[in-house]
Backbone as ProteinMPNN parsed JSONL, in Angstrom:
{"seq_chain_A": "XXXXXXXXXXXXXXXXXXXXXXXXXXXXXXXXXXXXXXXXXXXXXXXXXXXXXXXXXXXXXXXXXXXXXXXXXXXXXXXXXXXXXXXXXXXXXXXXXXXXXXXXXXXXXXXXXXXXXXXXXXXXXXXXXXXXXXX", "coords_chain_A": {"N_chain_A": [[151.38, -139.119, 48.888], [150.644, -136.951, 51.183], [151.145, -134.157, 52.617], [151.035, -131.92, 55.642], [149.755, -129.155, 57.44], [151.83, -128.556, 59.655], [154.515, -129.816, 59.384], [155.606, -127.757, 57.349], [157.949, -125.397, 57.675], [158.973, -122.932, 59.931], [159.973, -120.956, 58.183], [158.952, -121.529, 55.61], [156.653, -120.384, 56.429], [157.027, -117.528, 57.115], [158.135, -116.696, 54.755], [155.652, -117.046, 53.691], [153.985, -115.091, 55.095], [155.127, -112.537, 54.314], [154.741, -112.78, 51.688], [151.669, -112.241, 51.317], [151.791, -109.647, 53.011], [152.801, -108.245, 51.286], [151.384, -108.264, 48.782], [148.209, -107.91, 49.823], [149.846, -104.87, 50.434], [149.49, -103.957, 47.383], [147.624, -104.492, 46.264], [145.542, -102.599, 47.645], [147.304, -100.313, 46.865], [146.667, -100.245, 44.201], [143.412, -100.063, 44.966], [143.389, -97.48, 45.862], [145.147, -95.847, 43.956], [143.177, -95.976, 42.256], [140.54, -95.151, 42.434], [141.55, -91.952, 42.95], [142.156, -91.518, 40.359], [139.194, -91.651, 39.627], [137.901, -89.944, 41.079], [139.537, -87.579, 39.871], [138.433, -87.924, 37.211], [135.843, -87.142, 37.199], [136.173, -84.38, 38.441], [136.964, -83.477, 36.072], [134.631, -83.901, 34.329], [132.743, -82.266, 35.756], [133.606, -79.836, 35.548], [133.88, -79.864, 32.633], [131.036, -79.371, 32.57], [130.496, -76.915, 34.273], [131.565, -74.839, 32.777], [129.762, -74.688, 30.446], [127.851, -73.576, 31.767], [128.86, -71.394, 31.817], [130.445, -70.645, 33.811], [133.301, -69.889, 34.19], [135.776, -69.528, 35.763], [135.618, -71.017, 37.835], [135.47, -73.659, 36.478], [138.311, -73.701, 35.298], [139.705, -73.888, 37.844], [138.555, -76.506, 38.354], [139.839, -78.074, 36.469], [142.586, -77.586, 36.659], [142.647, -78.819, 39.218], [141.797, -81.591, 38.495], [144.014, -82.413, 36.822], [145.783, -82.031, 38.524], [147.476, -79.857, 38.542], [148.954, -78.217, 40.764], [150.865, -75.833, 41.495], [151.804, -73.629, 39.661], [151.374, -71.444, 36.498], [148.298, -71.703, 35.683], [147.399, -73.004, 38.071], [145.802, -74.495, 40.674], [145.968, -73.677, 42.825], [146.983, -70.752, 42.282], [144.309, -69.831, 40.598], [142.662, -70.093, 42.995], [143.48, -68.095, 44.796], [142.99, -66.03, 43.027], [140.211, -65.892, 42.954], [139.368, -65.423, 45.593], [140.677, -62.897, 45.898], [139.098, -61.354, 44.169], [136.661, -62.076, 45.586], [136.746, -60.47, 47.814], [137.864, -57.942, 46.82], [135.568, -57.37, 45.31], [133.268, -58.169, 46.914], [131.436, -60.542, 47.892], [128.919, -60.978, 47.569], [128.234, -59.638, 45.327], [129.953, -61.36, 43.767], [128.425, -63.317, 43.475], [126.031, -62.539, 42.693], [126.73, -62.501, 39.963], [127.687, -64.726, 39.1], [124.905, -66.307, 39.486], [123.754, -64.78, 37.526], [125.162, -65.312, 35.341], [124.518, -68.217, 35.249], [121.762, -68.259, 35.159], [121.546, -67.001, 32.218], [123.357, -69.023, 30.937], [121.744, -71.824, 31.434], [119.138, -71.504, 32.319], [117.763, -69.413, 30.62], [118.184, -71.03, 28.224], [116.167, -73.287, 27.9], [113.263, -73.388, 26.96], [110.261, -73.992, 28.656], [111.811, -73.132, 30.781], [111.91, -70.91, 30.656], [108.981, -69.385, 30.338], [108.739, -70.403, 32.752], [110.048, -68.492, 34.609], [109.218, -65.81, 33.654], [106.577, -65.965, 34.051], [107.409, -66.249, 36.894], [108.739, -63.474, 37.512], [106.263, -61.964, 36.684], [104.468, -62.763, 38.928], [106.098, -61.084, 40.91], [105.838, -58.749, 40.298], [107.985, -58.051, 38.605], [108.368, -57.753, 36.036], [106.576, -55.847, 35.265], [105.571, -53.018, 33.128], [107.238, -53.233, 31.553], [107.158, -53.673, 29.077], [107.412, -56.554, 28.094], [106.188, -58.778, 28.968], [104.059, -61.592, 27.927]], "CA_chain_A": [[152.107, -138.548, 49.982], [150.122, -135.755, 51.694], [152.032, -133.015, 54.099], [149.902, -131.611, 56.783], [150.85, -127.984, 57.281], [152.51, -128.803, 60.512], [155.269, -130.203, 58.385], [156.502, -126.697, 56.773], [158.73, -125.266, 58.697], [159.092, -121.439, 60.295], [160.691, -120.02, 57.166], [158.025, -121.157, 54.582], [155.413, -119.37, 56.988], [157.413, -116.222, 57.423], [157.722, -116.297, 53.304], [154.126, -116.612, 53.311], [153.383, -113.913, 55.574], [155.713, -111.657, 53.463], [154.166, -112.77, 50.274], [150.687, -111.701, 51.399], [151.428, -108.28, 53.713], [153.203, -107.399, 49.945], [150.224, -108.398, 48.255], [147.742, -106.12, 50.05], [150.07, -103.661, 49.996], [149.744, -103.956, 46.235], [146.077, -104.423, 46.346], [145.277, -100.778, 48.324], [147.804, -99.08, 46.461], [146.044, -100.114, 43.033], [142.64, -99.253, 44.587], [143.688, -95.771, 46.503], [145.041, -95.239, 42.754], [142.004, -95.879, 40.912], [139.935, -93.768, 43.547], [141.886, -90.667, 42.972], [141.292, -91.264, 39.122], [138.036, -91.601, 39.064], [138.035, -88.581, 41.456], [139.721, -86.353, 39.203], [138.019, -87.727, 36.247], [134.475, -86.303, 37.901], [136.17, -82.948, 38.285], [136.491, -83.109, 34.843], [133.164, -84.287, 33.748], [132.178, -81.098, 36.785], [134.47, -78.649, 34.991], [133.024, -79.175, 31.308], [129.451, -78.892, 32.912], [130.444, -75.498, 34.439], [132.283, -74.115, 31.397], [128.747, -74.866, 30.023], [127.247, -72.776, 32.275], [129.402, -69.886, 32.024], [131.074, -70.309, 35.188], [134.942, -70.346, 33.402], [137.025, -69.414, 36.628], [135.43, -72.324, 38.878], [136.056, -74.49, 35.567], [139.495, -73.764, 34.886], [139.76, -74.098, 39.133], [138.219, -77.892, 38.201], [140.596, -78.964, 35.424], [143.96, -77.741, 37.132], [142.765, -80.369, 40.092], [141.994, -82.988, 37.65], [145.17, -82.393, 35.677], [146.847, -82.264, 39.241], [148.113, -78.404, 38.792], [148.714, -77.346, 42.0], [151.51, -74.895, 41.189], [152.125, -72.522, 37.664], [150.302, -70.256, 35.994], [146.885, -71.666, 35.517], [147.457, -73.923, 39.193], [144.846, -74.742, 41.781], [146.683, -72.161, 44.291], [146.886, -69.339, 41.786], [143.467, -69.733, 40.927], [142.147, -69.917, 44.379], [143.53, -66.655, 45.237], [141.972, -64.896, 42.132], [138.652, -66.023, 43.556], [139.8, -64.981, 46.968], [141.154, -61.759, 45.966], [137.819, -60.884, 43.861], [135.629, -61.531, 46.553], [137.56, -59.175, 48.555], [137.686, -56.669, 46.543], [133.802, -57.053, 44.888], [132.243, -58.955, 47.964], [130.372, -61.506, 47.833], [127.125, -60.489, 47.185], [128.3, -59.085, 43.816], [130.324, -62.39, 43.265], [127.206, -64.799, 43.889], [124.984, -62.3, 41.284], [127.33, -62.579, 38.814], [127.631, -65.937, 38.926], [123.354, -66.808, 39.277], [123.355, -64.536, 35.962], [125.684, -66.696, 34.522], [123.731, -69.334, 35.046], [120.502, -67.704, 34.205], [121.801, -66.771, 30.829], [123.36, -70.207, 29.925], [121.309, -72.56, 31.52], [117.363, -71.004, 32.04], [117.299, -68.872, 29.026], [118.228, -71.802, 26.598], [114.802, -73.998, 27.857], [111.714, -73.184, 26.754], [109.687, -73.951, 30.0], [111.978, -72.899, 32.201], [111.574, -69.168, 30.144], [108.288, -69.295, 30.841], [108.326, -70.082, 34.542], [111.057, -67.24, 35.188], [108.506, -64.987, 33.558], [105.698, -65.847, 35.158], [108.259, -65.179, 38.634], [108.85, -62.307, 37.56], [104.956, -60.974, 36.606], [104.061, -62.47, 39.77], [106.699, -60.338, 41.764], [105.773, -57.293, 39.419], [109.407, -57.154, 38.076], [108.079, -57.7, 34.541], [105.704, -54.947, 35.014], [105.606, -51.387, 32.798], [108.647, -52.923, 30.812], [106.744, -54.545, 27.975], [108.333, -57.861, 28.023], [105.217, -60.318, 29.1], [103.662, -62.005, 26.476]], "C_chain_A": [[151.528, -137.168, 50.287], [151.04, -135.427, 52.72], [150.74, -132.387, 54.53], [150.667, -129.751, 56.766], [151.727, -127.725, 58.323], [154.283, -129.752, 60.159], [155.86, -129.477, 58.122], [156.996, -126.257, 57.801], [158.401, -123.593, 59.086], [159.596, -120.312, 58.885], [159.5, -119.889, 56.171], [156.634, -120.185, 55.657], [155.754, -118.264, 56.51], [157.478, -115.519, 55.466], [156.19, -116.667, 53.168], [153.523, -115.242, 53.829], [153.819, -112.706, 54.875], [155.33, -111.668, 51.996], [152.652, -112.187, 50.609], [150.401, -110.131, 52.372], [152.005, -107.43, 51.849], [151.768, -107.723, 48.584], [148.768, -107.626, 48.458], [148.116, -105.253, 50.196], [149.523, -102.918, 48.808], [148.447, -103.674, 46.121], [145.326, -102.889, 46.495], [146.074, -100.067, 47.671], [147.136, -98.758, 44.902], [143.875, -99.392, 43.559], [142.5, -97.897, 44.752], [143.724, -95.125, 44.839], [143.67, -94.822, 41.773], [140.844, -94.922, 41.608], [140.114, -92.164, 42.808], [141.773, -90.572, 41.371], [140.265, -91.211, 38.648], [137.575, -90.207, 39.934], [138.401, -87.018, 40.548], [139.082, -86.558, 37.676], [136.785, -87.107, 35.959], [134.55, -84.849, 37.962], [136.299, -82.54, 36.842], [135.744, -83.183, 33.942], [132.605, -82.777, 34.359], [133.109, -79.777, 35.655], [133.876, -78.134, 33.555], [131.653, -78.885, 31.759], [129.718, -77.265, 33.729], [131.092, -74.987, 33.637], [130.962, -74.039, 30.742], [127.854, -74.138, 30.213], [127.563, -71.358, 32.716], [130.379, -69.551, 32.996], [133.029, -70.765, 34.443], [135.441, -70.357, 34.846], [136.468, -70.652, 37.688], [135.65, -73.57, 37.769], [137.621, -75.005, 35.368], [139.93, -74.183, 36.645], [139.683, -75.884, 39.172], [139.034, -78.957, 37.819], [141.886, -79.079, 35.975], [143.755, -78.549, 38.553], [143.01, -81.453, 39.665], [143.449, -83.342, 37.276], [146.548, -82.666, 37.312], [148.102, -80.933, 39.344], [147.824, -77.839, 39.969], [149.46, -76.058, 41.984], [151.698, -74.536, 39.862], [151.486, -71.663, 37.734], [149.199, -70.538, 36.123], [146.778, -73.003, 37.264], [146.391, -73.617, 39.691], [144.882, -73.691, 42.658], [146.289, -70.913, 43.338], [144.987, -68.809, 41.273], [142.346, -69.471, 41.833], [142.433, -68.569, 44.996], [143.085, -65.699, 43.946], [140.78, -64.877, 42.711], [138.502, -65.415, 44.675], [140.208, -62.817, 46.827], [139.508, -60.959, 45.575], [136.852, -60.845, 44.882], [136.054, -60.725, 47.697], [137.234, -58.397, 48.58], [136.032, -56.104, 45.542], [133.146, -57.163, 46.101], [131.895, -60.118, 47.727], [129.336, -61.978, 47.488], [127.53, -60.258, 45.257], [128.889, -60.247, 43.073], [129.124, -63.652, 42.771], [126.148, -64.432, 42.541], [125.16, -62.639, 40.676], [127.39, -63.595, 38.415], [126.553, -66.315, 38.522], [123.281, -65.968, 37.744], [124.093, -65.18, 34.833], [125.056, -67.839, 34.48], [122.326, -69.244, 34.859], [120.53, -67.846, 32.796], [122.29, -67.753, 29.775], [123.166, -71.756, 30.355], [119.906, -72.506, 31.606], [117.052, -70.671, 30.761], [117.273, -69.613, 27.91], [116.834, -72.971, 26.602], [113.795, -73.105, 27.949], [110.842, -73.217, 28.157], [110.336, -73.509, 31.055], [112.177, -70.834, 31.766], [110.193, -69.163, 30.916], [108.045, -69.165, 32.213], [109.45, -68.883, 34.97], [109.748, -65.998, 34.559], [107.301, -64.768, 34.112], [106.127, -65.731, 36.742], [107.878, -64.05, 38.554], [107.553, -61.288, 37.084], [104.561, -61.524, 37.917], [104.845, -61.852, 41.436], [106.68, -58.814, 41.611], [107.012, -56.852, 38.725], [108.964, -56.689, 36.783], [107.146, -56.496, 33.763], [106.179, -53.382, 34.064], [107.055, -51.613, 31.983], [108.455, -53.485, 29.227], [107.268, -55.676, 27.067], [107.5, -58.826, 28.345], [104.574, -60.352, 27.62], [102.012, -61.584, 26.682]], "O_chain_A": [[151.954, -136.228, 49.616], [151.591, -136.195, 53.509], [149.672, -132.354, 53.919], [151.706, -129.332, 56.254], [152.475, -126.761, 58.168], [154.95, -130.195, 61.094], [157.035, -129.763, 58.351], [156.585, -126.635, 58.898], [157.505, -123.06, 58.431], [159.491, -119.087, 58.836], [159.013, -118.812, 55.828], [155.851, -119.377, 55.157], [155.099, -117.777, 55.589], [157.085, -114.439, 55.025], [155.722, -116.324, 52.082], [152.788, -114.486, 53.195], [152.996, -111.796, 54.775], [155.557, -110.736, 51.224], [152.473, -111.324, 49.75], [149.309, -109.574, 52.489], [151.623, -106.343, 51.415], [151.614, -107.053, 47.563], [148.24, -106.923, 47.595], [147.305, -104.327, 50.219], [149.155, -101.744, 48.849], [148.133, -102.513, 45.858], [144.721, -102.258, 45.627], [145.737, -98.884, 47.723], [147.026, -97.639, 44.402], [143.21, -98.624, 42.862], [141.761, -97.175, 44.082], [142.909, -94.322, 44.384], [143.334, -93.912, 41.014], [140.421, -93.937, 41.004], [139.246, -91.444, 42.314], [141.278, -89.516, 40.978], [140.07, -90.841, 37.49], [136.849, -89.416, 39.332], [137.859, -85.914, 40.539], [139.13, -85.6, 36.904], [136.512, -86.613, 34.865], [133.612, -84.091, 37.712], [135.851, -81.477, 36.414], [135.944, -82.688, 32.833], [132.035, -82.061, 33.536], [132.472, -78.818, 35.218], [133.538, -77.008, 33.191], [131.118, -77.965, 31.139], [128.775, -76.489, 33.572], [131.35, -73.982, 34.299], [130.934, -72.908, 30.256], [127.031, -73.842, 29.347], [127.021, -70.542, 33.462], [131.015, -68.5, 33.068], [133.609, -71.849, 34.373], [135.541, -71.528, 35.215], [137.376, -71.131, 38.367], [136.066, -74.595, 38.31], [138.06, -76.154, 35.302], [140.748, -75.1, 36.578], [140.495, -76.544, 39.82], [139.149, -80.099, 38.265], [142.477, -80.159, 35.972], [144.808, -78.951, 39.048], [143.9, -82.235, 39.998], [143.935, -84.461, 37.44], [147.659, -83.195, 37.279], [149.182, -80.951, 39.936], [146.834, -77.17, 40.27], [148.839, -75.09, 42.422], [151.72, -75.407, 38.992], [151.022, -71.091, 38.72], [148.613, -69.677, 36.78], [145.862, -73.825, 37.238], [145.843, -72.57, 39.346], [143.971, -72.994, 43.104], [145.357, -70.168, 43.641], [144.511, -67.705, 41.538], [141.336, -68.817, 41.571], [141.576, -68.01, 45.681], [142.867, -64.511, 44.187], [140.28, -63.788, 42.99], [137.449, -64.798, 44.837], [139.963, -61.875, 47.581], [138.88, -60.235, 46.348], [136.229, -59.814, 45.132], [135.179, -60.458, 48.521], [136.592, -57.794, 49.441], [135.602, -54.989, 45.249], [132.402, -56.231, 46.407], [132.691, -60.594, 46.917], [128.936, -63.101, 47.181], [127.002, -60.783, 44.276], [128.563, -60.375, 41.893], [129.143, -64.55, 41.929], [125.634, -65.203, 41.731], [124.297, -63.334, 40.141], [127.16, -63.695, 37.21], [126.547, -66.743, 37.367], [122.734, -66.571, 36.82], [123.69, -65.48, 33.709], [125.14, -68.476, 33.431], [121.726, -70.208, 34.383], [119.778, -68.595, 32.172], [122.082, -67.756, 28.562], [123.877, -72.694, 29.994], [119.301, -73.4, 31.014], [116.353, -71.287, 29.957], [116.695, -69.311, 26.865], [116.466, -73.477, 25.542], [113.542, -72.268, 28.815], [110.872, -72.132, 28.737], [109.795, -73.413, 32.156], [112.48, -69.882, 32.486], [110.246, -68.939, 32.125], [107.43, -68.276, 32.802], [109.278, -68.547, 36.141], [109.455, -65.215, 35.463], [106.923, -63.696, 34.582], [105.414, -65.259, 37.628], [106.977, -63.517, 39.201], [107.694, -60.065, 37.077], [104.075, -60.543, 38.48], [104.445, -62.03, 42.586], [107.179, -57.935, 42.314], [107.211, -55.707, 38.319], [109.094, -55.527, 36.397], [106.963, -56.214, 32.578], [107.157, -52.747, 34.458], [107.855, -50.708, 31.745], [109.352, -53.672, 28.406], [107.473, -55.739, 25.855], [107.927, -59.946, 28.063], [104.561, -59.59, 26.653], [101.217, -61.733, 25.754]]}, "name": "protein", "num_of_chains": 1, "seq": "XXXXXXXXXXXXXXXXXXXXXXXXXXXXXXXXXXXXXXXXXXXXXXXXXXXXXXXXXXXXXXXXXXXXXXXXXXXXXXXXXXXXXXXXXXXXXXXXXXXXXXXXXXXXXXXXXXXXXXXXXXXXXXXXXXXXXXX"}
């Protein structure tokens, strides 16, 4: 005994159509979820790699996204206006040094070749000159 689907009536449709608009609901809300976790799990892969490099306040800026701190003490917001306030009241210019020597100091200086090529920069810009620091 085969049924044709001209056979079911208006109701089993309408429970079909309601079983499958709740079904991709379900669908998009599990991948939107998994999105925004693998999103914030990147800022925290990004966060220990700049803690690494010295850069703490764009770190700790990293983790309270991940973690989903938008408000407190160590929040996304309160953070954001330390950064905001500092370059204010340093600039910009003095923010950006501070930073590149942070990352001079704990990401150039710890390789071998990349010592070398900063020194040879700097003998062929003359910084290195009259300070008895080339090899």
């Amino acid at each position: 005994m085969l049924y044709s689907f001209a056979e079911f009536g208006p109701v089993f449709w309408q429970y079909v159509g309601i079983f499958s608009a709740a079904l991709a609901a379900i669908l998009l809300g599990l991948l939107l979820w998994r999105r925004r976790e693998l999103r914030r799990y990147r800022a925290m892969e990004a966060a220990d790699e700049m803690a690494q490099w010295g850069l703490a306040r764009l770190a700790k800026l990293l983790r309270a996204y991940a973690v989903g701190n938008y408000f407190g003490a160590d929040s996304v917001t309160r953070v954001t206006h330390q950064l905001i306030d500092d370059i204010q009241s340093e600039g910009l210019g003095t923010m950006l040094r501070n930073v590149g020597w942070k990352v001079v100091e704990n990401v150039f200086v710890k390789d071998e070749d990349d010592r070398k090529r900063m020194r040879k920069l700097l003998e062929t810009n003359g910084a290195g000159e009259g300070r008895g620091d080339a090899e």
